[in-house]
PDB file of N, H, CA, C and O in Angstrom:
ATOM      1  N   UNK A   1      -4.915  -7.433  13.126  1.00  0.00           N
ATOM      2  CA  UNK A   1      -4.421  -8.159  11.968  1.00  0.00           C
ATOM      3  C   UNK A   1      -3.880  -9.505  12.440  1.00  0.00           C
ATOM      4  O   UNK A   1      -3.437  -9.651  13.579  1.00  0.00           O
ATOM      5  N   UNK A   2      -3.933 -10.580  11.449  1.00  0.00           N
ATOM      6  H   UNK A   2      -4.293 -10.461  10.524  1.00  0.00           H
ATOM      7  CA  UNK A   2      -3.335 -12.155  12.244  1.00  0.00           C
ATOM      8  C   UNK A   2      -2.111 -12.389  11.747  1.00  0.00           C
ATOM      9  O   UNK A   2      -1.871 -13.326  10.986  1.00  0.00           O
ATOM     10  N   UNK A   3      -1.210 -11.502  12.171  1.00  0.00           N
ATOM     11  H   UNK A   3      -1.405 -10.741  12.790  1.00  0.00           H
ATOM     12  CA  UNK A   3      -0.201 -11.457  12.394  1.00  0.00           C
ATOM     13  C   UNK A   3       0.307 -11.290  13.915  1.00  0.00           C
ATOM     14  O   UNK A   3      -0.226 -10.543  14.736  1.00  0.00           O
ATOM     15  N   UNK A   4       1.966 -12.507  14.266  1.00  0.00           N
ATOM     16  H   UNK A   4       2.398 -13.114  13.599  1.00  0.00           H
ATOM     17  CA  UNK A   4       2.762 -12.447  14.815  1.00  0.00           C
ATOM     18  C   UNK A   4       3.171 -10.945  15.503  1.00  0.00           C
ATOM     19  O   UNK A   4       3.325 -10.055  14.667  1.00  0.00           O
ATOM     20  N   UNK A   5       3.364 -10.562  16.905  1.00  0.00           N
ATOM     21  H   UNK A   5       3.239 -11.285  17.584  1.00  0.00           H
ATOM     22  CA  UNK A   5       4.167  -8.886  17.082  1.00  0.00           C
ATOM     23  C   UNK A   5       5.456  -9.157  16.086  1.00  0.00           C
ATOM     24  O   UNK A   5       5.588 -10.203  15.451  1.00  0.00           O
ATOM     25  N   UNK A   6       6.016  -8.491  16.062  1.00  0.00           N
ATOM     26  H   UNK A   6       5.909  -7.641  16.577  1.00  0.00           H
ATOM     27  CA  UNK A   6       7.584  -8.377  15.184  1.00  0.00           C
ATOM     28  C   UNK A   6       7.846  -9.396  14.159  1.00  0.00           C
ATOM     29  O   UNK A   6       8.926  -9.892  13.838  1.00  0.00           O
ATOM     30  N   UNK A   7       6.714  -9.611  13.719  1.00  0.00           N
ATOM     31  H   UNK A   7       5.837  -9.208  13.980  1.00  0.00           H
ATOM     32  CA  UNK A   7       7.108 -10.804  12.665  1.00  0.00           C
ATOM     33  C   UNK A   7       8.111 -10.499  11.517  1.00  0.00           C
ATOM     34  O   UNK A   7       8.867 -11.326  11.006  1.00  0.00           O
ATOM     35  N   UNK A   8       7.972  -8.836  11.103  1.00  0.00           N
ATOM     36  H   UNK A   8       7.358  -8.164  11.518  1.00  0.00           H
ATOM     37  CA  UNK A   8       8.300  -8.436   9.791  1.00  0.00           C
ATOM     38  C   UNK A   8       9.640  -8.018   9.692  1.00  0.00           C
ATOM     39  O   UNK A   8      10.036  -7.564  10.765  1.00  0.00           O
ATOM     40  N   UNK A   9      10.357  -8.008   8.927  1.00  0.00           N
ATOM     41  H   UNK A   9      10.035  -8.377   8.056  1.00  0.00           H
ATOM     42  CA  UNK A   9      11.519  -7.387   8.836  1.00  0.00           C
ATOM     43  C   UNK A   9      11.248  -6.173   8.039  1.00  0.00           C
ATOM     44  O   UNK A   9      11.727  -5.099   8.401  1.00  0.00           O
ATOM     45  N   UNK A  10      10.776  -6.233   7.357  1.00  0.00           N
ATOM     46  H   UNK A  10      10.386  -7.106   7.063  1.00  0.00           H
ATOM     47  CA  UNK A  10      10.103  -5.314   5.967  1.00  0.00           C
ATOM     48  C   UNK A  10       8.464  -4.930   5.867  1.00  0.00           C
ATOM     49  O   UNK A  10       7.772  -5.948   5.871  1.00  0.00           O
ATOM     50  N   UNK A  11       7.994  -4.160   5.812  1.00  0.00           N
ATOM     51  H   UNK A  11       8.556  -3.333   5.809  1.00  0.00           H
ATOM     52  CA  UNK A  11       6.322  -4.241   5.663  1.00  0.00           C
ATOM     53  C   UNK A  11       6.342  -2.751   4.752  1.00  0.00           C
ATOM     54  O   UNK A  11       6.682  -1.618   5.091  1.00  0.00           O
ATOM     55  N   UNK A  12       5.910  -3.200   3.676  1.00  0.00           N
ATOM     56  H   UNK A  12       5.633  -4.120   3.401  1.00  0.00           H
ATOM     57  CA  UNK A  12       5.704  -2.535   2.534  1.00  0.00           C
ATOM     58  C   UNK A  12       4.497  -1.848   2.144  1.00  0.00           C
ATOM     59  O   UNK A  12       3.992  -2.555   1.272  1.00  0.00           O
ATOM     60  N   UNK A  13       3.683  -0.705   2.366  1.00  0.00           N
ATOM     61  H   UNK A  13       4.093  -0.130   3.074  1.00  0.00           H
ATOM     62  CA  UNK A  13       2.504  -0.820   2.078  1.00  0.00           C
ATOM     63  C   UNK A  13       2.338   0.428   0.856  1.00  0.00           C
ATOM     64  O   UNK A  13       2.735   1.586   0.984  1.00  0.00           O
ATOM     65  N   UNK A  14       1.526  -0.247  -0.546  1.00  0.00           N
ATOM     66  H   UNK A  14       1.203  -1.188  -0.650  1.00  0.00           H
ATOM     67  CA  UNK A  14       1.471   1.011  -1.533  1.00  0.00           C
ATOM     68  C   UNK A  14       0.077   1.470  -1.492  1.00  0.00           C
ATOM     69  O   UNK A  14      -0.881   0.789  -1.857  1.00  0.00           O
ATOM     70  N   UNK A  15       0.009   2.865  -0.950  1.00  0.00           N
ATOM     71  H   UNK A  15       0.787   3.419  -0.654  1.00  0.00           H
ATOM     72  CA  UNK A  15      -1.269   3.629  -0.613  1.00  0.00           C
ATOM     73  C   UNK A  15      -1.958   3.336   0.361  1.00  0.00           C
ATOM     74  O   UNK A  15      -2.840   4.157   0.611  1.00  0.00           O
ATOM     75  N   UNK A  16      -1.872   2.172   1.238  1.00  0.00           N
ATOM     76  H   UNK A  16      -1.155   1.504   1.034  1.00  0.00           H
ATOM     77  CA  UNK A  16      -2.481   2.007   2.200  1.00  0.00           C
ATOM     78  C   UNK A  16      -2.623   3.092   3.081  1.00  0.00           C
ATOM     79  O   UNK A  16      -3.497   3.956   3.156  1.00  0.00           O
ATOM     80  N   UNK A  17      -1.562   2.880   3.761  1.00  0.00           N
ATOM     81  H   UNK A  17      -0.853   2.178   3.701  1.00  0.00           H
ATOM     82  CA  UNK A  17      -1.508   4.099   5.014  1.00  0.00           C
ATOM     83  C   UNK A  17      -2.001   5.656   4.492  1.00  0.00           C
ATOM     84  O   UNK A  17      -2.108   6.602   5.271  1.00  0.00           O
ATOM     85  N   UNK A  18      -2.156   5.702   3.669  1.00  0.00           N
ATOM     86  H   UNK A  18      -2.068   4.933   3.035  1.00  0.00           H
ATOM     87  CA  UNK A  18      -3.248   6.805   2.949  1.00  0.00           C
ATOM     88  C   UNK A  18      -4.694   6.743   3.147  1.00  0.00           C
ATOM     89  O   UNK A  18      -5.444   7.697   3.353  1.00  0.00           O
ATOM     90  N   UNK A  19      -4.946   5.705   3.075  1.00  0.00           N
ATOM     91  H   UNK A  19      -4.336   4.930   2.908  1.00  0.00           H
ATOM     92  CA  UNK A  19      -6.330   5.327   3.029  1.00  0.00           C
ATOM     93  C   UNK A  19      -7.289   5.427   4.289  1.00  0.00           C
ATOM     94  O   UNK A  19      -8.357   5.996   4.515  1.00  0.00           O
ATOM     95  N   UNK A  20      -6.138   4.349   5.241  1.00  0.00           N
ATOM     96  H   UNK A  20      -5.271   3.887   5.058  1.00  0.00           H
ATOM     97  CA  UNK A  20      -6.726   4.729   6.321  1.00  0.00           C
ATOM     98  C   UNK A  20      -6.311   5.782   7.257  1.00  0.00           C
ATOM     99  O   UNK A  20      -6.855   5.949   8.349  1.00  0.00           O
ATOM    100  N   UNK A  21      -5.379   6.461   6.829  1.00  0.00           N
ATOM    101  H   UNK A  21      -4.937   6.325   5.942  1.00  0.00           H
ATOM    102  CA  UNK A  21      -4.674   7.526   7.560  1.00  0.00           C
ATOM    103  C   UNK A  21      -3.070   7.055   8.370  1.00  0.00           C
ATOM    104  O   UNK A  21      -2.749   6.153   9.144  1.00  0.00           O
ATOM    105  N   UNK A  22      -2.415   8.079   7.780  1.00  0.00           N
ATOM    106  H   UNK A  22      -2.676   8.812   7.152  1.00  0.00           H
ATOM    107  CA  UNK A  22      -0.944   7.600   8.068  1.00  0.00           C
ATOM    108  C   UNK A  22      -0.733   7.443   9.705  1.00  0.00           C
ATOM    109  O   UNK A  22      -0.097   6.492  10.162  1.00  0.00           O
ATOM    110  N   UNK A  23      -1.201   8.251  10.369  1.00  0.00           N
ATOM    111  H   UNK A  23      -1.717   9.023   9.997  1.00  0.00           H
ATOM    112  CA  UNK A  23      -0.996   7.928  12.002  1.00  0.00           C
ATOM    113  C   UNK A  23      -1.426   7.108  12.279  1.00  0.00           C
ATOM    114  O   UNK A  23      -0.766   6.408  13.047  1.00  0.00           O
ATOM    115  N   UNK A  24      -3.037   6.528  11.799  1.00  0.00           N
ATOM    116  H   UNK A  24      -3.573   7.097  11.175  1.00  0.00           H
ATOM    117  CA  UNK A  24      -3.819   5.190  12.508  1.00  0.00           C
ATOM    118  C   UNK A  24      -2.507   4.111  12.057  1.00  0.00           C
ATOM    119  O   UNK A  24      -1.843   3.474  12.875  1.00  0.00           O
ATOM    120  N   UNK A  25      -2.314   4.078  10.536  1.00  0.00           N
ATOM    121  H   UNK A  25      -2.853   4.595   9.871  1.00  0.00           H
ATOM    122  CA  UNK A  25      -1.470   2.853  10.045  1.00  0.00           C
ATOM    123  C   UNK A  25       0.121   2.751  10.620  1.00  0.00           C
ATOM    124  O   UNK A  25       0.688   1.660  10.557  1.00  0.00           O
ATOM    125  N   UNK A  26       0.801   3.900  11.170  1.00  0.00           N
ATOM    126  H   UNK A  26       0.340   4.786  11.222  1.00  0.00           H
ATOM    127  CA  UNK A  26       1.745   3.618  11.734  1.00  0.00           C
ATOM    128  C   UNK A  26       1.320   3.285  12.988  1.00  0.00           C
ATOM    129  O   UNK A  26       2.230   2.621  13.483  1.00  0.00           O
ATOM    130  N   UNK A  27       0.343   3.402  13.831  1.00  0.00           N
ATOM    131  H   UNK A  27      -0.397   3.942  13.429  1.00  0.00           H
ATOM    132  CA  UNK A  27       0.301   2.826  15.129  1.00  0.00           C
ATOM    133  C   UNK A  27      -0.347   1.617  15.006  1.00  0.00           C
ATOM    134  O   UNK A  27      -0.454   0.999  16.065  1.00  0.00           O
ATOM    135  N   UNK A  28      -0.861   1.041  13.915  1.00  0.00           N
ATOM    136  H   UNK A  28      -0.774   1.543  13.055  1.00  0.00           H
ATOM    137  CA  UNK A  28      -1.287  -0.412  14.311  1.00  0.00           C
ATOM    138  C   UNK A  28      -0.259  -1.227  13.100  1.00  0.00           C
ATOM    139  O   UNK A  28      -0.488  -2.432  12.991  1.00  0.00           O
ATOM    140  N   UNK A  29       0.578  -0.790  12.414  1.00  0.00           N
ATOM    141  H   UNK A  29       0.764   0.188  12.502  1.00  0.00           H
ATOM    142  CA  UNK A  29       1.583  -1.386  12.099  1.00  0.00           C
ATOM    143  C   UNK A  29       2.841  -1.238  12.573  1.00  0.00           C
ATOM    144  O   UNK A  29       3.765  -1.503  11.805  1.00  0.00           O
ATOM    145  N   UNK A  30       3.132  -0.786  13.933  1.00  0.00           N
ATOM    146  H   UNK A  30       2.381  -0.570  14.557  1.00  0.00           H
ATOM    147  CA  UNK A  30       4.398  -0.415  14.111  1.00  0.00           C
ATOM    148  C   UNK A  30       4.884  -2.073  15.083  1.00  0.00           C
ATOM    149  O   UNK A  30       6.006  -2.543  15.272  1.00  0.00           O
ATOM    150  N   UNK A  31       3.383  -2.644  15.564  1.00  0.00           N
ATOM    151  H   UNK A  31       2.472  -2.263  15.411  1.00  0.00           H
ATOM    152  CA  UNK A  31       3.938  -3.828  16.691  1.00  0.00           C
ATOM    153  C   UNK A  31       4.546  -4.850  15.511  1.00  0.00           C
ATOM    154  O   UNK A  31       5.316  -5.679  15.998  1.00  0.00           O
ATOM    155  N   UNK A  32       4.435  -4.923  14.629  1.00  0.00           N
ATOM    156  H   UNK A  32       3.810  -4.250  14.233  1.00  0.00           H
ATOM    157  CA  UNK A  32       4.618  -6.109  13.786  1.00  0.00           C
ATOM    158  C   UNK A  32       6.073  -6.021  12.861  1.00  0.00           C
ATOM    159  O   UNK A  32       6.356  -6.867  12.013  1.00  0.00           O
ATOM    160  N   UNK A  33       6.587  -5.317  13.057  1.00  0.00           N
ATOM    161  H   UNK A  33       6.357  -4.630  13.746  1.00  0.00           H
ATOM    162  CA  UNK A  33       7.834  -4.797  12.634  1.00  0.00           C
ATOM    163  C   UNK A  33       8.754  -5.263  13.412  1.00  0.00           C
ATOM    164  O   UNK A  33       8.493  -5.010  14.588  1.00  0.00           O
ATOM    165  N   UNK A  34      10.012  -6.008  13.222  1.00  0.00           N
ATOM    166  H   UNK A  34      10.225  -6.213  12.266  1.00  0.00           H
ATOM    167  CA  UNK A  34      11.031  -6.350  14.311  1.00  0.00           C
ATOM    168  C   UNK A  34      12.087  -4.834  14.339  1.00  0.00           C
ATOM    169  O   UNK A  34      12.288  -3.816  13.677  1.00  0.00           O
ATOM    170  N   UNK A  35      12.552  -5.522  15.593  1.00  0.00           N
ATOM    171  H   UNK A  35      12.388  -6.349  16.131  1.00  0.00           H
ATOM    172  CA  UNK A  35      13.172  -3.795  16.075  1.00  0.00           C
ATOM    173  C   UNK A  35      14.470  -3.611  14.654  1.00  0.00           C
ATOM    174  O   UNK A  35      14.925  -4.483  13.914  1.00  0.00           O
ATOM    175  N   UNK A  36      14.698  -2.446  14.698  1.00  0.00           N
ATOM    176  H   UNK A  36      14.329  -1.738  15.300  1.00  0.00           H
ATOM    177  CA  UNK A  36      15.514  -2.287  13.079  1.00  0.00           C
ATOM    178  C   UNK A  36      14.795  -2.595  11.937  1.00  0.00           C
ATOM    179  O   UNK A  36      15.401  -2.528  10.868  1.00  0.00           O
ATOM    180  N   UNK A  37      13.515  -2.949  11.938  1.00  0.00           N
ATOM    181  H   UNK A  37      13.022  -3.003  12.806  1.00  0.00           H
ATOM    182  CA  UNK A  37      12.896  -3.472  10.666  1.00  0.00           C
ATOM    183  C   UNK A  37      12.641  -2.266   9.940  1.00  0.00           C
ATOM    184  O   UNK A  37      12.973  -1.112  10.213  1.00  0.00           O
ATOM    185  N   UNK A  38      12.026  -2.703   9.012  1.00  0.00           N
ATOM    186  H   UNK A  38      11.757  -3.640   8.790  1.00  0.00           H
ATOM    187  CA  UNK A  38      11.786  -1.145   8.239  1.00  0.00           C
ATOM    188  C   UNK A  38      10.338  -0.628   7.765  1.00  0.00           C
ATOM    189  O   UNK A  38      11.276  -0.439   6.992  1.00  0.00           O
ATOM    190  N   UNK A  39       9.468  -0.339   7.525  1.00  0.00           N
ATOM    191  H   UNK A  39       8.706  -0.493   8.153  1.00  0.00           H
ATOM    192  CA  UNK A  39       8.207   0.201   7.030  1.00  0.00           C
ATOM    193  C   UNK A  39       8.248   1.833   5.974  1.00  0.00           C
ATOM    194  O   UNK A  39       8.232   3.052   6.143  1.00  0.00           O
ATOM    195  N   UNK A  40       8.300   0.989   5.055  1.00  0.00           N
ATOM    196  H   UNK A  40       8.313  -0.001   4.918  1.00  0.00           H
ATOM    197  CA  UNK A  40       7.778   1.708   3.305  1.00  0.00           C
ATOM    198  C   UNK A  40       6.556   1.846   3.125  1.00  0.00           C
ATOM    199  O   UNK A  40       5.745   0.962   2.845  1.00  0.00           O
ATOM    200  N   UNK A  41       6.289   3.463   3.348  1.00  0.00           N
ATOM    201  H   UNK A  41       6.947   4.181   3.576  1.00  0.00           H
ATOM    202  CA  UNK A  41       4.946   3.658   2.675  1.00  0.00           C
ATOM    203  C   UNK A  41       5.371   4.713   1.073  1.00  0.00           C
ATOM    204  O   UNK A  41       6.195   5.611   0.902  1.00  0.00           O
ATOM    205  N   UNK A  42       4.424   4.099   0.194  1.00  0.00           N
ATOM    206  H   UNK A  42       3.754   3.369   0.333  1.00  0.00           H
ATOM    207  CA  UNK A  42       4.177   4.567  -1.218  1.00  0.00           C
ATOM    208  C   UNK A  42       2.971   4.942  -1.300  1.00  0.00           C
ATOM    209  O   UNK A  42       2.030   4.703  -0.543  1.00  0.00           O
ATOM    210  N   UNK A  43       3.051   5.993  -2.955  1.00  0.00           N
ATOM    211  H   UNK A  43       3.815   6.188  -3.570  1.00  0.00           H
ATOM    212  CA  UNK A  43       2.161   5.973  -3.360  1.00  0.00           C
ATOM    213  C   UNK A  43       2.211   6.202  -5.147  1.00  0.00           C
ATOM    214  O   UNK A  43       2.917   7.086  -5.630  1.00  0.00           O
ATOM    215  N   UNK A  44       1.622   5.559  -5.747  1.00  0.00           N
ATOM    216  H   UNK A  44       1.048   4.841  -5.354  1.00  0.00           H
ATOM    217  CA  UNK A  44       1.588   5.524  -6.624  1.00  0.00           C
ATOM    218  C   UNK A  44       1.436   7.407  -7.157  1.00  0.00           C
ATOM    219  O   UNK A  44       0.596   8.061  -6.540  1.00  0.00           O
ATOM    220  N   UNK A  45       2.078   7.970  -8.016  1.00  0.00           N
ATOM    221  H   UNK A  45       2.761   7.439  -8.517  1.00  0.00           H
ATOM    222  CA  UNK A  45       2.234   9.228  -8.654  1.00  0.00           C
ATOM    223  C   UNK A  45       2.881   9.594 -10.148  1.00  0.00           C
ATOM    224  O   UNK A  45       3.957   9.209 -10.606  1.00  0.00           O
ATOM    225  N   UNK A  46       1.878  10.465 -10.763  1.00  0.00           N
ATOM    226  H   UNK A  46       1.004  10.778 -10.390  1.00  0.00           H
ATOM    227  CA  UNK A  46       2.483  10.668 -11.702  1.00  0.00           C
ATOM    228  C   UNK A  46       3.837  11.593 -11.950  1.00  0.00           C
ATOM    229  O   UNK A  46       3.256  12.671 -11.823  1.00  0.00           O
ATOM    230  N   UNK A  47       5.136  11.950 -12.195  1.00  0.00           N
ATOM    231  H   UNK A  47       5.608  11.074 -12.298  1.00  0.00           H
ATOM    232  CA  UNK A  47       6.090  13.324 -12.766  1.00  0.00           C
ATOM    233  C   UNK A  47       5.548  14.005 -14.270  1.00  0.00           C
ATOM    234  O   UNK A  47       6.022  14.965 -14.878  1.00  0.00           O
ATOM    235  N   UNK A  48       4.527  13.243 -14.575  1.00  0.00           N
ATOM    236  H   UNK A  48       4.142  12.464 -14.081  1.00  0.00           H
ATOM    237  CA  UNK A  48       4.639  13.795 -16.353  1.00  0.00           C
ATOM    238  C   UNK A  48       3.472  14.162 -16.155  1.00  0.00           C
ATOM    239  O   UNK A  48       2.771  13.687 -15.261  1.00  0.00           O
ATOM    240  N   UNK A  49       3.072  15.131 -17.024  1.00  0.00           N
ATOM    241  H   UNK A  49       3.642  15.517 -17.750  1.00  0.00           H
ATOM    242  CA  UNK A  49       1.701  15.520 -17.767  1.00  0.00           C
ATOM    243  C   UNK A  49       1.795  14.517 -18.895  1.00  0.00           C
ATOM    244  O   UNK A  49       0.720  14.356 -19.471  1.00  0.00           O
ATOM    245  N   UNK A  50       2.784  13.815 -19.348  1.00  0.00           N
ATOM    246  H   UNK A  50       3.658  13.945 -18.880  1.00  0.00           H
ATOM    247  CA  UNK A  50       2.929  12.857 -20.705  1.00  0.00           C
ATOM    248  C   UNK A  50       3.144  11.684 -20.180  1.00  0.00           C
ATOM    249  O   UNK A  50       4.305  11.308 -20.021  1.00  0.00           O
ATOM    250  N   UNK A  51       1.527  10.480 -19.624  1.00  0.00           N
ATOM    251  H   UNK A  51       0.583  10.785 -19.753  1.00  0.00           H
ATOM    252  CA  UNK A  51       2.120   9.264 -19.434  1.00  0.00           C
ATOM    253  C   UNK A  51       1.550   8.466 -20.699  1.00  0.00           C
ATOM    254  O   UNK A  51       0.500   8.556 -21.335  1.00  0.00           O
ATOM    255  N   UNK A  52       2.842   7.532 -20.813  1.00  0.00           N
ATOM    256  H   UNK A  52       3.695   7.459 -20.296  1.00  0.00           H
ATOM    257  CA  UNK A  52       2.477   6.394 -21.646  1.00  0.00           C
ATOM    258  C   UNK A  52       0.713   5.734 -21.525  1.00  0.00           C
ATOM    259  O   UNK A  52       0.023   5.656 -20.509  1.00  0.00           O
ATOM    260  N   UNK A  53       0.389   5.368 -22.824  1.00  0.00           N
ATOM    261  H   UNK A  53       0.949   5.432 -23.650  1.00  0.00           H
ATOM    262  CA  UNK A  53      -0.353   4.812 -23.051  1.00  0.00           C
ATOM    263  C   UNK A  53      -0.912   3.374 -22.244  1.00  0.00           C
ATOM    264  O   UNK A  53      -1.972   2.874 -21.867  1.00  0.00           O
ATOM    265  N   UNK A  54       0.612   3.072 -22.255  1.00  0.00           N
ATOM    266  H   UNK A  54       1.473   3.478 -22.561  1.00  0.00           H
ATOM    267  CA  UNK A  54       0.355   1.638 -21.762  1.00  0.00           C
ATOM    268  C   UNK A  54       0.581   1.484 -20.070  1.00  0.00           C
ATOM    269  O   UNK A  54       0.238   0.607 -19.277  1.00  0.00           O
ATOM    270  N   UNK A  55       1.244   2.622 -19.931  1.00  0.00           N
ATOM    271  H   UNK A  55       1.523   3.334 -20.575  1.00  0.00           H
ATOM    272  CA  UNK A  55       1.107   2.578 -18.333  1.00  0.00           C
ATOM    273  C   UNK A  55      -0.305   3.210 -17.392  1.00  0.00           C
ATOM    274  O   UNK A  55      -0.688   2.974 -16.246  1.00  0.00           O
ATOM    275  N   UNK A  56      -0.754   3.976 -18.327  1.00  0.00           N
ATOM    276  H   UNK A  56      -0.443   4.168 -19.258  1.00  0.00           H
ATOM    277  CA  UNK A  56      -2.471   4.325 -18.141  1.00  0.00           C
ATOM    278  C   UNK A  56      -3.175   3.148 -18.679  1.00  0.00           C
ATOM    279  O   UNK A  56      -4.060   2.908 -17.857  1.00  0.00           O
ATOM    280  N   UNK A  57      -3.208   2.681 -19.203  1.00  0.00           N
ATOM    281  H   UNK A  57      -2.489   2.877 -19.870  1.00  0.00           H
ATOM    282  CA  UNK A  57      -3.962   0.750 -19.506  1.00  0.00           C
ATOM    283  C   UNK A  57      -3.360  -0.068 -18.267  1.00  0.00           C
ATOM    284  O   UNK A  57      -4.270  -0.713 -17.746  1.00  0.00           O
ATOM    285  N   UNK A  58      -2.786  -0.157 -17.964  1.00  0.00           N
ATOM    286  H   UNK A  58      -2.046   0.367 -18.387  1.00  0.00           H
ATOM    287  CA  UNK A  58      -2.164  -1.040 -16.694  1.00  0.00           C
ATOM    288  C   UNK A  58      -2.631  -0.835 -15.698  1.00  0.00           C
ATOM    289  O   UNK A  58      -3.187  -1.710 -15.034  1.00  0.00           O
ATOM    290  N   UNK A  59      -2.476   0.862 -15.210  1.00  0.00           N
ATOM    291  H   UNK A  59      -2.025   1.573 -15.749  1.00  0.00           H
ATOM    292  CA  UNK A  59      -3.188   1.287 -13.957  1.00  0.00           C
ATOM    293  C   UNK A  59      -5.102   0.955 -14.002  1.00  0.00           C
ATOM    294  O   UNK A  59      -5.855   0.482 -13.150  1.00  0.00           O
ATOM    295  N   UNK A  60      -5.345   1.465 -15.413  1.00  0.00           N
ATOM    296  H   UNK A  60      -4.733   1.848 -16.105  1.00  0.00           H
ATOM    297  CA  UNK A  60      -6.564   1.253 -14.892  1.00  0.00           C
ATOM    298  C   UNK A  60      -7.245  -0.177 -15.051  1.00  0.00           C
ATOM    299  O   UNK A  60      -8.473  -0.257 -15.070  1.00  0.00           O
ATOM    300  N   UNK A  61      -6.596  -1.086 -15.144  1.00  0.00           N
ATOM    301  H   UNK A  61      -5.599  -1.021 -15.128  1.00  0.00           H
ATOM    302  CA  UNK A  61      -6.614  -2.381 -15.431  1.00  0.00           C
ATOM    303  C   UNK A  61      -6.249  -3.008 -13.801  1.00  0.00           C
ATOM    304  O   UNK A  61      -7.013  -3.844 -13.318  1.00  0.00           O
ATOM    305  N   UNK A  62      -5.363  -2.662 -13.236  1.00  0.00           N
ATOM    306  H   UNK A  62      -4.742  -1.984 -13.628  1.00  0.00           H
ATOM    307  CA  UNK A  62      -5.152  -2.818 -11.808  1.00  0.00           C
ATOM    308  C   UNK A  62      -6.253  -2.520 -10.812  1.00  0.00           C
ATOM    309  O   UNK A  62      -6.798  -3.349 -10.084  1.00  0.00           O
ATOM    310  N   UNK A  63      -6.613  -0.667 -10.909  1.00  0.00           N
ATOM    311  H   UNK A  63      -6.170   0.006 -11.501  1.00  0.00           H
ATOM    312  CA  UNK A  63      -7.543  -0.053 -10.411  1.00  0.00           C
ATOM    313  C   UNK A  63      -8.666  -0.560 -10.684  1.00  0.00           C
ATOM    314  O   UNK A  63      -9.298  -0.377  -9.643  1.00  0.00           O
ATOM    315  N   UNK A  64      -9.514  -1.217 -11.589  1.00  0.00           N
ATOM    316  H   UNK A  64      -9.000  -1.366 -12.434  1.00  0.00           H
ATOM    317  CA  UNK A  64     -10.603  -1.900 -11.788  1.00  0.00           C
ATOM    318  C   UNK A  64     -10.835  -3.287 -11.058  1.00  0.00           C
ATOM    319  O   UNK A  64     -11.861  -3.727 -10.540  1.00  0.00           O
ATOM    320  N   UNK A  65      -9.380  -3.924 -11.188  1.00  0.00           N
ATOM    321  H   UNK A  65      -8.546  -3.566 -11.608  1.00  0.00           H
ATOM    322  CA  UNK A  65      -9.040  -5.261 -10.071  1.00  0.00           C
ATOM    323  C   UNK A  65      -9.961  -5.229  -8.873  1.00  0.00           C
ATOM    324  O   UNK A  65     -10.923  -5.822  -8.384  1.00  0.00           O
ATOM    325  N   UNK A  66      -9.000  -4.036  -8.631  1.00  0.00           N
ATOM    326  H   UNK A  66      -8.219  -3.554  -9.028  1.00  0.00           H
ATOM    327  CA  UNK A  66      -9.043  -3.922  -6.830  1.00  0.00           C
ATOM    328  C   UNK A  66     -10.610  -3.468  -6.606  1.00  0.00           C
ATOM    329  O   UNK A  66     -11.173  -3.908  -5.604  1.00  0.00           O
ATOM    330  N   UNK A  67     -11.484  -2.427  -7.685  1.00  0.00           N
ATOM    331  H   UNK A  67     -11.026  -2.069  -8.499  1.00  0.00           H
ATOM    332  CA  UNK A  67     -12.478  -2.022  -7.204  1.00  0.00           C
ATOM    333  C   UNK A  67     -13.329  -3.295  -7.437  1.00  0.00           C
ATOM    334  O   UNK A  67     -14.417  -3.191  -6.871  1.00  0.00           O
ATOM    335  N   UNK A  68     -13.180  -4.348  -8.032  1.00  0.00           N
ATOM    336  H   UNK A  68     -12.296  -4.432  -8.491  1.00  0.00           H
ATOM    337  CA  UNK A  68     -13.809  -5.349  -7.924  1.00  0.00           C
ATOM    338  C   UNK A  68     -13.942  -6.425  -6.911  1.00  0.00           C
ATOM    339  O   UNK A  68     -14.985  -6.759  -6.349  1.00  0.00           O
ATOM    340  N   UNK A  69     -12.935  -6.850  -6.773  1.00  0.00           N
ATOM    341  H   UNK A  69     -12.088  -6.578  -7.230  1.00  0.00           H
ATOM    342  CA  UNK A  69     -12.190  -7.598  -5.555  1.00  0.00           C
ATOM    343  C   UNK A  69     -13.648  -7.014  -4.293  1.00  0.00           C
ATOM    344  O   UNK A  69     -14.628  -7.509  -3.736  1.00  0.00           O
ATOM    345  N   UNK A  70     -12.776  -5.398  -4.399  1.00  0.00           N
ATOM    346  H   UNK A  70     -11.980  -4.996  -4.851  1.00  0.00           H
ATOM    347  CA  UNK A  70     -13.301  -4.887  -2.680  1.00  0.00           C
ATOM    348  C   UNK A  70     -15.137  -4.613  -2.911  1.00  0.00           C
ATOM    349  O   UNK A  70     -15.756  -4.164  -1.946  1.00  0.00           O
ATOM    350  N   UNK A  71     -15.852  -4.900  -4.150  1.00  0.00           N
ATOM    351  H   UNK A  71     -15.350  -5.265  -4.934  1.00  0.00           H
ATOM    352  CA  UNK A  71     -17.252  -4.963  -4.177  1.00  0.00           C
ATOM    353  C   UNK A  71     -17.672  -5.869  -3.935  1.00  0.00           C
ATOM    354  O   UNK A  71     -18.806  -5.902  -3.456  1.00  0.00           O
ATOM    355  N   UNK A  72     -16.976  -6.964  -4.149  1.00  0.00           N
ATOM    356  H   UNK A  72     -16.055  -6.937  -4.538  1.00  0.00           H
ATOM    357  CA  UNK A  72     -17.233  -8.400  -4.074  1.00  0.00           C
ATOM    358  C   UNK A  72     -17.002  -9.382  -2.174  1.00  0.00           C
ATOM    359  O   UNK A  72     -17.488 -10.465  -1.847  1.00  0.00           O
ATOM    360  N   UNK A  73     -16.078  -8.404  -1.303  1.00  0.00           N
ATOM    361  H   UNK A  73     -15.684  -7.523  -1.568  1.00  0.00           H
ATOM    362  CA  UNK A  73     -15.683  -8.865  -0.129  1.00  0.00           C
ATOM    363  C   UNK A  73     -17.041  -8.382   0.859  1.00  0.00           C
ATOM    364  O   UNK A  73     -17.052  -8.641   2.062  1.00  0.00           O
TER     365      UNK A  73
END
């Protein structure tokens, strides 16, 4: 990645380290982290069998983004 070693104080990633697998992504994101820094992995999840309307329009409005974006790279 063209990133600096320890550049980050923070490195945030939502679903990534899923994707490519949480061990690969903590070992090739761990140099870029300054010492005490922190690394947040998420993932997007539902609690309800009852989601809003509009938060299912959003996601798949996002999710269509990205599958476009990454057809197009």
């Amino acid at each position: 990645m063209p990133f600096e070693e320890q550049q980050f104080e923070l490195l945030w990633a939502e679903g990534g380290a899923y994707i490519m697998g949480v061990e690969q992504a903590l070992k090739q994101w761990k140099p870029f982290i300054k010492a005490n820094g922190y690394l947040v992995i998420g993932d997007l999840v539902w609690l309800s069998d009852n989601q809003s309307q509009e938060a299912v329009a959003v996601l798949a409005t996002e999710l269509s983004r990205y599958d476009h974006q990454q057809a197009t790279n």
